[in-house]
C-alpha positions as CSV (number, residue, x, y, z in Angstrom):
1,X,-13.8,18.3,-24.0
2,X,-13.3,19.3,-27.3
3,X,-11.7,18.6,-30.8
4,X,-10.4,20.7,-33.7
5,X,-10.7,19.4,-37.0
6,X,-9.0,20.4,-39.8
7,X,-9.9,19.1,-43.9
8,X,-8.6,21.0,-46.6
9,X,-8.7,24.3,-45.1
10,X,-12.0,24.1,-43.0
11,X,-11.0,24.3,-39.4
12,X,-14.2,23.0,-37.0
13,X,-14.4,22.9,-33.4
14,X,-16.4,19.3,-32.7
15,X,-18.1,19.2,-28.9
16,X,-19.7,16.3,-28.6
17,X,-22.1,16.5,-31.3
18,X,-22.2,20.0,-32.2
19,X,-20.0,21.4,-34.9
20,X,-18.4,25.0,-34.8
21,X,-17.3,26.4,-37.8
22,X,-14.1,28.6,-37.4
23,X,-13.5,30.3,-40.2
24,X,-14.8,33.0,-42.3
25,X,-14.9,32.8,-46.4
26,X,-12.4,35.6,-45.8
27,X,-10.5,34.1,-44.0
28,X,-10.7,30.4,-45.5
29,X,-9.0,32.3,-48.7
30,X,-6.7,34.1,-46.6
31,X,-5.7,30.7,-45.8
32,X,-5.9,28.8,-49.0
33,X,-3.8,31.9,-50.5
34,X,-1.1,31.9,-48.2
35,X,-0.9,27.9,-48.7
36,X,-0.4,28.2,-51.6
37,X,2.2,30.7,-51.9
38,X,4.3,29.1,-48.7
39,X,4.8,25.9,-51.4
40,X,6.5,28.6,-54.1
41,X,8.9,29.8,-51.9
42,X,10.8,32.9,-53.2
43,X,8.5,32.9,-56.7
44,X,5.9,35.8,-57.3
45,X,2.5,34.4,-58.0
46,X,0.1,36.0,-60.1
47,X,-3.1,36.7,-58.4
48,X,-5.3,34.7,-61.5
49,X,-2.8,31.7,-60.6
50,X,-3.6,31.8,-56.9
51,X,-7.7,31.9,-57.7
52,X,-7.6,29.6,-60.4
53,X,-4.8,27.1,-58.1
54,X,-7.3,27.1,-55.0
55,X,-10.5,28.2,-56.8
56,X,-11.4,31.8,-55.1
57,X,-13.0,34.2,-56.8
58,X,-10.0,36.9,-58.1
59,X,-11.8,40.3,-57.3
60,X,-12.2,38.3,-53.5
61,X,-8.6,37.2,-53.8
62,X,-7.4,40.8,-54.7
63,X,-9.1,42.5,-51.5
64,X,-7.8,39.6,-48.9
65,X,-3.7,40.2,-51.1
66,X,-4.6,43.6,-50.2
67,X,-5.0,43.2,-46.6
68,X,-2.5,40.4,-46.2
69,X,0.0,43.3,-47.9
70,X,-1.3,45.8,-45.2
71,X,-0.4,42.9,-42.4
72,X,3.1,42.4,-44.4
73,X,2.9,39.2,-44.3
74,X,3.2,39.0,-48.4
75,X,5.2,41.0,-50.6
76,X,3.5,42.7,-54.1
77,X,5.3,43.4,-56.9
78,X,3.4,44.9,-60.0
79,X,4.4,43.9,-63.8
80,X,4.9,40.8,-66.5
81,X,6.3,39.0,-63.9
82,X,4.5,40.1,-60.5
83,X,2.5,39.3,-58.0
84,X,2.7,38.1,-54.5
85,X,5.0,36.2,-52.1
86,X,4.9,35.2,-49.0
87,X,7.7,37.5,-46.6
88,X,7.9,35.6,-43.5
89,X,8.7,31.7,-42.7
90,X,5.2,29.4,-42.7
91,X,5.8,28.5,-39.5
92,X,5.7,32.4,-38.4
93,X,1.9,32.6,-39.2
94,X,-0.3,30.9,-36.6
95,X,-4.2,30.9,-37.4
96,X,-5.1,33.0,-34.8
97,X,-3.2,35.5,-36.6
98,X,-5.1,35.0,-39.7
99,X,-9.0,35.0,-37.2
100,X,-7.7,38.0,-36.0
101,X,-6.7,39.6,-38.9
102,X,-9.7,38.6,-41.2
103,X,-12.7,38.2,-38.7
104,X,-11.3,40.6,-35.5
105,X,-10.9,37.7,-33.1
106,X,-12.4,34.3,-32.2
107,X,-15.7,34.7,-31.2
108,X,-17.9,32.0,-29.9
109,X,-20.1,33.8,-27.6
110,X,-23.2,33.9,-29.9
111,X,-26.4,32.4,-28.8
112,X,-26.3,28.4,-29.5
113,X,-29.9,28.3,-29.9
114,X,-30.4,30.7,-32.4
115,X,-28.6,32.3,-35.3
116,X,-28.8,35.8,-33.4
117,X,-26.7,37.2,-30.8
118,X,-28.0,36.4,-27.1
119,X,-30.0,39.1,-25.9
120,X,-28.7,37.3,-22.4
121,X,-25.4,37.5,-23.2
122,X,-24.0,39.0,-19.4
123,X,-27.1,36.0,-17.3
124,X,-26.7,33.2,-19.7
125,X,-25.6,30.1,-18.2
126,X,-23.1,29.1,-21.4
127,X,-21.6,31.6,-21.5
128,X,-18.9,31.5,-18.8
129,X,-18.6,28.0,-20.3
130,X,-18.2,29.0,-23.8
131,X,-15.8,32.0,-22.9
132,X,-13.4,29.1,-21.0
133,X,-13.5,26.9,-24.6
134,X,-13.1,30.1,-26.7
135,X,-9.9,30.5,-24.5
136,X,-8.9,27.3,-25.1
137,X,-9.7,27.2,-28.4
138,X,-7.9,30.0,-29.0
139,X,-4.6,28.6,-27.7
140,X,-4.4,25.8,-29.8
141,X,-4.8,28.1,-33.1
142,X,-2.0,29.7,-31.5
143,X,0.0,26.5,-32.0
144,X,-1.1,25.7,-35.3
145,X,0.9,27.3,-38.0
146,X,0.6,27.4,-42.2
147,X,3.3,24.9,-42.1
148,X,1.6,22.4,-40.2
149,X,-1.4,23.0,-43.1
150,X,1.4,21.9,-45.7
């Protein structure tokens, strides 16, 4: 029915010929951040080390550190030799965590034919369609964890 596809960080549901993108810029960083600092283990890494690393812009990088802090799922330390690690096991952080977190959910109920929201949302005929994948699609980024990104 469908397919997720995942290269270098861009996750894309593919159904048929139509392409979905999953994730936000926010939470494509989110993502390349925490990558990154699941490979250094127990080492702080400066925030100019993750941006330059995975090429994200550092005032973006500090406000998604800042909200991954807020989640505790990295650890901040201030100083010569600061900056953040990750506190829980790679396999501990699922995806949907990281949608939910960054973007409020997975949400795939917009209107396919248009870039604005369905003023038909509650008659359209998709959308009980598109709710069932969204379910779907949402338990497989349950499943898919930042180690299975490494």
């Amino acid at each position: 029915m469908f397919d997720i596809r995942i290269t270098n960080s861009k996750i894309v549901i593919v159904l048929g010929r139509l392409r979905v993108k999953l994730l936000t810029r926010e939470t494509d960083y989110a993502v390349r951040a925490l990558l990154l600092l699941a490979g250094e283990g127990e080492r702080f890494v400066s925030s100019r080390e993750i941006a330059s690393a995975r090429d994200i812009p550092l005032s973006y990088l500090r406000s998604v550190l800042q909200r991954l802090r807020s989640e505790k799922m990295i650890e901040c330390r201030e100083g010569a030799r600061g900056g953040a690690r990750l506190l829980s096991s790679p396999a501990a952080i699922t995806l949907l965590q990281l949608i939910e977190i960054f973007q409020g959910g997975l949400v795939m109920t917009g209107c396919l034919f248009s870039k604005k929201l369905c003023k038909d949302r509650e008659v359209c005929p998709l959308r009980k369609r598109l709710l069932r994948i969204e379910k779907k699609v949402a338990k497989e980024l349950e499943e898919i964890t930042l180690a299975d990104l490494m």
